[in-house]
C-alpha positions, 0 to 999 in steps of 0.5 A: 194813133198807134194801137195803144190810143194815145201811146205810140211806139213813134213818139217823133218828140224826143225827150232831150227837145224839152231841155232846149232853151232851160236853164243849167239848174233847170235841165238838172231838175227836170233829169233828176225828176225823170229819173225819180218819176222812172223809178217809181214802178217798172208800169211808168209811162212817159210821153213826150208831148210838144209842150209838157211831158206826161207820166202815166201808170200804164197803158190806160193812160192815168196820168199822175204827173205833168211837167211842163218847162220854163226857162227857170222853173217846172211847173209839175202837177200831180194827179191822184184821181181822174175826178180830182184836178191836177194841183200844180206846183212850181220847181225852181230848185232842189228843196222844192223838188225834194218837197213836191216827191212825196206829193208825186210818190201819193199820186202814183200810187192812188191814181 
């Protein structure tokens, strides 16, 4: 583990692994979340993992939002507390996405 704990500078995963084998309106959801989730706060974190993607609010690792890929669908859940659990969402198109980032935008800003 790199000095940060869970936080490495080498995360061997990239990004672009987790749209292999989606879907067009797939891959156009999960890029348009990445981008909105970024643009939340400059203390966003993002790490890739082998199966699911996590974003957390700095270095302490409170992640708020884990998405994981299908070939049709994101399933995202959002985290607003370390004792609350994750509540999951399932995104197959753009009014749920549009629907679920007040409930991301709550996450980030109470975890």
């Amino acid at each position: 583990m790199g000095k940060f704990g869970l936080f490495s500078d080498k995360s061997s995963i990239p990004f672009e692994s987790h749209l292999d084998g989606l879907e067009d309106q797939t891959k156009t959801l999960l890029l348009h979340l990445r981008k909105f989730v970024k643009s939340l706060g400059e203390n966003v974190v993002e790490e890739v993992r082998p199966h699911r993607v996590v974003y957390a609010k700095s270095l302490t690792f409170r992640y708020f939002l884990d998405i994981r890929t299908r070939k049709d669908s994101l399933i995202v859940s959002t985290r607003r507390s370390r004792k609350e659990q994750p509540v999951e969402h399932t995104v197959k198109d753009m009014q749920e996405m549009d629907n679920i980032k007040p409930k991301i935008s709550e996450a980030y800003a109470n975890i």
